[in-house]
C-alpha atoms as a printed R data frame, in Angstrom:
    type eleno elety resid chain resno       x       y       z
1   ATOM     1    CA   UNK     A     1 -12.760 -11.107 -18.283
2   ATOM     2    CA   UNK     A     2 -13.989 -14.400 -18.242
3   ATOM     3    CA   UNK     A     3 -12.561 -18.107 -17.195
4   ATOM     4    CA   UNK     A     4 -14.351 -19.747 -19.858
5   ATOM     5    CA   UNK     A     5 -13.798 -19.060 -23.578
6   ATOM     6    CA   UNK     A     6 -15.868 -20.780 -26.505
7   ATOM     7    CA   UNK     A     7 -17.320 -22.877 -23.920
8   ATOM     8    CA   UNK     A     8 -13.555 -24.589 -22.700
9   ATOM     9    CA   UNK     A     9 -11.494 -23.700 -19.760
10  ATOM    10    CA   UNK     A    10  -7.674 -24.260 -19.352
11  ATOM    11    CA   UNK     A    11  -5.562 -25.456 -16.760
12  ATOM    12    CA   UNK     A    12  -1.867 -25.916 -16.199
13  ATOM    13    CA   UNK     A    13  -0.116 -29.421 -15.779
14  ATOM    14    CA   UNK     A    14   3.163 -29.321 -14.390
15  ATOM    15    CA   UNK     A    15   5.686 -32.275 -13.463
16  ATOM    16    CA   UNK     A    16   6.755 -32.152  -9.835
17  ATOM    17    CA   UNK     A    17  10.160 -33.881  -9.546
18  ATOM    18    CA   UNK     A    18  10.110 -34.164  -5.480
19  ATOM    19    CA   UNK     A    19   6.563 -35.941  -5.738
20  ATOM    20    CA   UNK     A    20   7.304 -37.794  -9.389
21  ATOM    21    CA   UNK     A    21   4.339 -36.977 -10.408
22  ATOM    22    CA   UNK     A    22   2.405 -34.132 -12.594
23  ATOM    23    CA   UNK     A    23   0.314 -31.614 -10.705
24  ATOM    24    CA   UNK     A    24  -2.958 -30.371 -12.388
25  ATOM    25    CA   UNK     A    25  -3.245 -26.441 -10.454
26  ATOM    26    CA   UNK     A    26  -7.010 -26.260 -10.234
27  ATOM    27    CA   UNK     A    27  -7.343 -22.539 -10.827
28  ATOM    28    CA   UNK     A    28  -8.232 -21.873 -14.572
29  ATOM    29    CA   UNK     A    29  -7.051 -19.385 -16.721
30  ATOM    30    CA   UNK     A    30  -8.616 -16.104 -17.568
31  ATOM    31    CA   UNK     A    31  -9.466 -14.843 -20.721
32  ATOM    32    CA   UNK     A    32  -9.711 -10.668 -20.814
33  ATOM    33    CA   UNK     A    33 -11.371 -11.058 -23.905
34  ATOM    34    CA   UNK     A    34 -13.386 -14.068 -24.397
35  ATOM    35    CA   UNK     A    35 -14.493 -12.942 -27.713
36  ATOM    36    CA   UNK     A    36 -11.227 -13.194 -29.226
37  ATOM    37    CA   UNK     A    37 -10.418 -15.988 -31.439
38  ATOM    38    CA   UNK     A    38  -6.858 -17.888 -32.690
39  ATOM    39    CA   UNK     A    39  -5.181 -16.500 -30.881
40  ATOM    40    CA   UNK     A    40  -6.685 -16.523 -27.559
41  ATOM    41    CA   UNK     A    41  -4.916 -15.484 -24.893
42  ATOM    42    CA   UNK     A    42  -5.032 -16.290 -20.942
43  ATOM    43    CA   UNK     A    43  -3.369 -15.298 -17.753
44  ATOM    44    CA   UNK     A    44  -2.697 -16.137 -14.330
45  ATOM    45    CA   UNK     A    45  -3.580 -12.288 -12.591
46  ATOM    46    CA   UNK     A    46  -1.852 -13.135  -9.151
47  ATOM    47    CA   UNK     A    47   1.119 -15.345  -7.970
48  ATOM    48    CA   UNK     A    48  -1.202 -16.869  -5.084
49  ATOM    49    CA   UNK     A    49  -2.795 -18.756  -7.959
50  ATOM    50    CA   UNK     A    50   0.693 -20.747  -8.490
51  ATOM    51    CA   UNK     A    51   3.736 -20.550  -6.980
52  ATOM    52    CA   UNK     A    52   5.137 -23.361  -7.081
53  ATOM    53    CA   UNK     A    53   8.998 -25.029  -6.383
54  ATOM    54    CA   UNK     A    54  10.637 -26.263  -9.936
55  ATOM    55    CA   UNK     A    55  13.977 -27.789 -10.017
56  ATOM    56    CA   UNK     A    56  16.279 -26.510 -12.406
57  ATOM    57    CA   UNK     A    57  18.454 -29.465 -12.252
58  ATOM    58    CA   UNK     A    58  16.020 -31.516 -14.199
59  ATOM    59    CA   UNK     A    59  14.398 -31.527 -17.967
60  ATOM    60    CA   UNK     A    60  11.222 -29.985 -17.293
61  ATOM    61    CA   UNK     A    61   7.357 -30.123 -18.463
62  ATOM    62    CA   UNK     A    62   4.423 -28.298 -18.636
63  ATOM    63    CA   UNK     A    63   1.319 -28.868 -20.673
64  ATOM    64    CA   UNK     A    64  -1.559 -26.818 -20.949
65  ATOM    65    CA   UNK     A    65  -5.067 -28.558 -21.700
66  ATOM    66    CA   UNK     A    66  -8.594 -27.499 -22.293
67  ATOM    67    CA   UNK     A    67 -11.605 -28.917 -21.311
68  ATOM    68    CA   UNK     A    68 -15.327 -28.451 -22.945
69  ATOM    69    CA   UNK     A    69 -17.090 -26.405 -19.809
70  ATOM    70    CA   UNK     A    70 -19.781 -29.438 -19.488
71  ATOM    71    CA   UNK     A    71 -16.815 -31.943 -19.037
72  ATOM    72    CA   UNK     A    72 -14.794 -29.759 -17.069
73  ATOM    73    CA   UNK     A    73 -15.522 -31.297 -13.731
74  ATOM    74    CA   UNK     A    74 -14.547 -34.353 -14.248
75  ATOM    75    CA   UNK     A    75 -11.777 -34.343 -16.960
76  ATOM    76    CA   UNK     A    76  -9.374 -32.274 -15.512
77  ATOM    77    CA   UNK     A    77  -8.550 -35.299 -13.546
78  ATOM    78    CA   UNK     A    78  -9.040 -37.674 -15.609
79  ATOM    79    CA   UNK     A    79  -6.809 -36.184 -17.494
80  ATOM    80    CA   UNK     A    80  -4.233 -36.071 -14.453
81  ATOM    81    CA   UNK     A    81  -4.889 -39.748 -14.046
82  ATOM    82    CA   UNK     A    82  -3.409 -40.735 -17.543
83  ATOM    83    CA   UNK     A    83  -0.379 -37.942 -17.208
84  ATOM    84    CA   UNK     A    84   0.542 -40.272 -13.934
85  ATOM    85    CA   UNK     A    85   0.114 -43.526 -15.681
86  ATOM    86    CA   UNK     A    86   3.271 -42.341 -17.952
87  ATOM    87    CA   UNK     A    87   5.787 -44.044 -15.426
88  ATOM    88    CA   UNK     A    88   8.842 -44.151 -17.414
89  ATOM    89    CA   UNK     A    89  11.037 -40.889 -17.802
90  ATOM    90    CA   UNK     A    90  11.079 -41.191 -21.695
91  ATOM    91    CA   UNK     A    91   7.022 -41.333 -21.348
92  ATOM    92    CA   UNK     A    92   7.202 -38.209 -18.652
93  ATOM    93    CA   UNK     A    93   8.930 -36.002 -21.519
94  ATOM    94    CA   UNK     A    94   7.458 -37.291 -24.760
95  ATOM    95    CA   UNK     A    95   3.898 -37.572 -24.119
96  ATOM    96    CA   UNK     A    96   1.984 -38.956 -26.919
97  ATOM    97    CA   UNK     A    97  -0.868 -36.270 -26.196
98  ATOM    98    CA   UNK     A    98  -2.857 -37.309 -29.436
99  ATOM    99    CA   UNK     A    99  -3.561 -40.863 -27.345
100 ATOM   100    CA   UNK     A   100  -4.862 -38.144 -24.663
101 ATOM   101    CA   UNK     A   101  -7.037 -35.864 -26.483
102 ATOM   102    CA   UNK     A   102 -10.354 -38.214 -25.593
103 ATOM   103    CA   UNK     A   103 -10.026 -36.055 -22.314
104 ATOM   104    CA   UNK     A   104  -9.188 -33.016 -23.562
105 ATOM   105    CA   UNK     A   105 -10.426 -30.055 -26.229
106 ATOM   106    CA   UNK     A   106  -7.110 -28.704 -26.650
107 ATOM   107    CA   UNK     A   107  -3.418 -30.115 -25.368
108 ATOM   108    CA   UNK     A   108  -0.157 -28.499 -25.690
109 ATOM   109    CA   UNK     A   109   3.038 -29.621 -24.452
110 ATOM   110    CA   UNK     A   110   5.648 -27.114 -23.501
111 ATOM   111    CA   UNK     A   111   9.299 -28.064 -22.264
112 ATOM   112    CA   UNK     A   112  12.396 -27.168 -21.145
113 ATOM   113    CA   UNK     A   113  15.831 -29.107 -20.913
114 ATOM   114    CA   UNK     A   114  18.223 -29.162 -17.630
115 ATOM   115    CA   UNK     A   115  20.514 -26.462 -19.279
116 ATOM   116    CA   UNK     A   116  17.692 -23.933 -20.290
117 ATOM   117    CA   UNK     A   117  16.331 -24.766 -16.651
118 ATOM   118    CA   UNK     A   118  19.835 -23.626 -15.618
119 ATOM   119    CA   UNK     A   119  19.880 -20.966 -17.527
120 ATOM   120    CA   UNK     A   120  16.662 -20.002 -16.307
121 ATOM   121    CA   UNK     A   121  18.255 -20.614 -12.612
122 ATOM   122    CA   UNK     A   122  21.273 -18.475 -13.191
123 ATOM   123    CA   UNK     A   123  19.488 -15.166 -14.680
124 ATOM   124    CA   UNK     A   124  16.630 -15.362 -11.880
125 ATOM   125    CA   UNK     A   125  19.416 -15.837  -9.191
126 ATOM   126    CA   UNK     A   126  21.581 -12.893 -10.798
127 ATOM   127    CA   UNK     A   127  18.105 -10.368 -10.807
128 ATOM   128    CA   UNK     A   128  15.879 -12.013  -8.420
129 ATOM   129    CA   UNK     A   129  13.524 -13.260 -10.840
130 ATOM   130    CA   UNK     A   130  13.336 -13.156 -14.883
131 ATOM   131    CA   UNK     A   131  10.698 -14.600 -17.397
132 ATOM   132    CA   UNK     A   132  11.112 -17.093 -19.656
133 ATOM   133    CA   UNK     A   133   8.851 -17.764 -23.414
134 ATOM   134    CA   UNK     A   134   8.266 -21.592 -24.652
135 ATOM   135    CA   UNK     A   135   6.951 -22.751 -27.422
136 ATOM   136    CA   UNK     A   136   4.737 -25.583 -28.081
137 ATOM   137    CA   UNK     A   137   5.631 -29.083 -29.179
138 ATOM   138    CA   UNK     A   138   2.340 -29.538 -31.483
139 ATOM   139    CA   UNK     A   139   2.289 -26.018 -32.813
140 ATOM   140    CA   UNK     A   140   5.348 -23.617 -32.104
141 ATOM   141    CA   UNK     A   141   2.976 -20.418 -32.585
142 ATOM   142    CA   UNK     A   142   1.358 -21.217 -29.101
143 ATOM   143    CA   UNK     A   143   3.444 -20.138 -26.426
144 ATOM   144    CA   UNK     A   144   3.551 -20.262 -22.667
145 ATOM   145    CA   UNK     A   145   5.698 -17.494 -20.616
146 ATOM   146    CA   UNK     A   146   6.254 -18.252 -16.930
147 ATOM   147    CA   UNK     A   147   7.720 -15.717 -14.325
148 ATOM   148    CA   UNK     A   148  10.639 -17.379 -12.299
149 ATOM   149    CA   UNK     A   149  11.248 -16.181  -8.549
150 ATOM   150    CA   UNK     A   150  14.764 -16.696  -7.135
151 ATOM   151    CA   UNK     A   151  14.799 -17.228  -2.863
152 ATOM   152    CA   UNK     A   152  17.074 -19.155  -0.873
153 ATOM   153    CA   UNK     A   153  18.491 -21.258  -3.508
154 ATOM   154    CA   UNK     A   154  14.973 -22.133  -4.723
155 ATOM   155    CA   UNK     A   155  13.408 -21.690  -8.282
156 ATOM   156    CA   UNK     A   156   9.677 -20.713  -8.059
157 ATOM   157    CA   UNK     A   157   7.445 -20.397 -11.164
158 ATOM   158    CA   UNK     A   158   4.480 -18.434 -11.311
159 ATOM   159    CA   UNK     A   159   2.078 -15.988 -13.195
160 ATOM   160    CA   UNK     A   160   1.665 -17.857 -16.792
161 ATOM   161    CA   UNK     A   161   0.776 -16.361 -19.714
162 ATOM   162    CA   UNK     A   162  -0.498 -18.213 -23.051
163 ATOM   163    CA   UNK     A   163  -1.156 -17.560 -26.209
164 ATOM   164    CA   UNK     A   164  -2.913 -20.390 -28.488
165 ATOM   165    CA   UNK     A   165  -3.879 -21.341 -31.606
166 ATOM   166    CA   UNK     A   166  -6.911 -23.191 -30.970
């Protein structure tokens, strides 16, 4: 297992509607085997990683980035920087991430509209929790999955999984 694969590491970006802003989560992802190649794949391997409040009553975002490892402290928020310049709510959800890539190795921008969000809500609310596939925006092979908690009337997400074409 490694964090860093072909000299990059990955983090999740994530819109939070409460703040209006996105959130960079500052743990990377692993690799359990950094010597595959397209597709590589990388995991979250505990909840206390992220575990974070989404509301399902909104379009939501997600975009995962990579980062050359020599760049890596720096650009990550950088990269954060010109997510939160995107002001307007047509910017928020159609992110012109080929403006963006001077920052970043890799970008791909995963989303979700208000009724797969509730959709989402009403299937973790009816088990307790369910899982939920989406595909990229720049290349619908790469794929994030994110585990979705149900508690108190609250949506959590947690525990992503990707698979990219890189």
């Amino acid at each position: 297992m490694s964090r860093i694969i072909d000299n990059k590491c990955y983090y999740i970006y994530f819109w939070d509607s409460g703040k209006k802003q996105w959130i960079v989560n500052r743990q990377r992802f692993i690799f359990p085997n950094p010597m595959e190649k397209n597709p590589i794949f990388g995991q979250y391997i505990t909840s206390m990683w992220l575990n974070a409040k989404i509301d399902y009553k909104e379009d939501q975002a997600f975009i995962i980035a990579g980062f050359d490892k020599e760049m890596e402290i720096h650009h990550p928020k950088k990269f954060l920087k010109c997510l939160n310049n995107c002001n307007e709510e047509e910017e928020r959800y159609n992110i012109d991430t080929n403006n963006m890539s001077i920052h970043c190795s890799f970008i791909e921008y995963f989303q979700a509209s208000k009724d797969v969000m509730l959709d989402i809500y009403n299937e973790a609310e009816k088990k307790g929790g369910t899982q939920y596939m989406f595909m990229g925006t720049k290349n619908k092979e790469n794929e994030l999955q994110l585990r979705f908690d149900y508690a108190d009337n609250i949506l959590l997400f947690n525990l992503p999984d990707i698979k990219l074409y890189v």
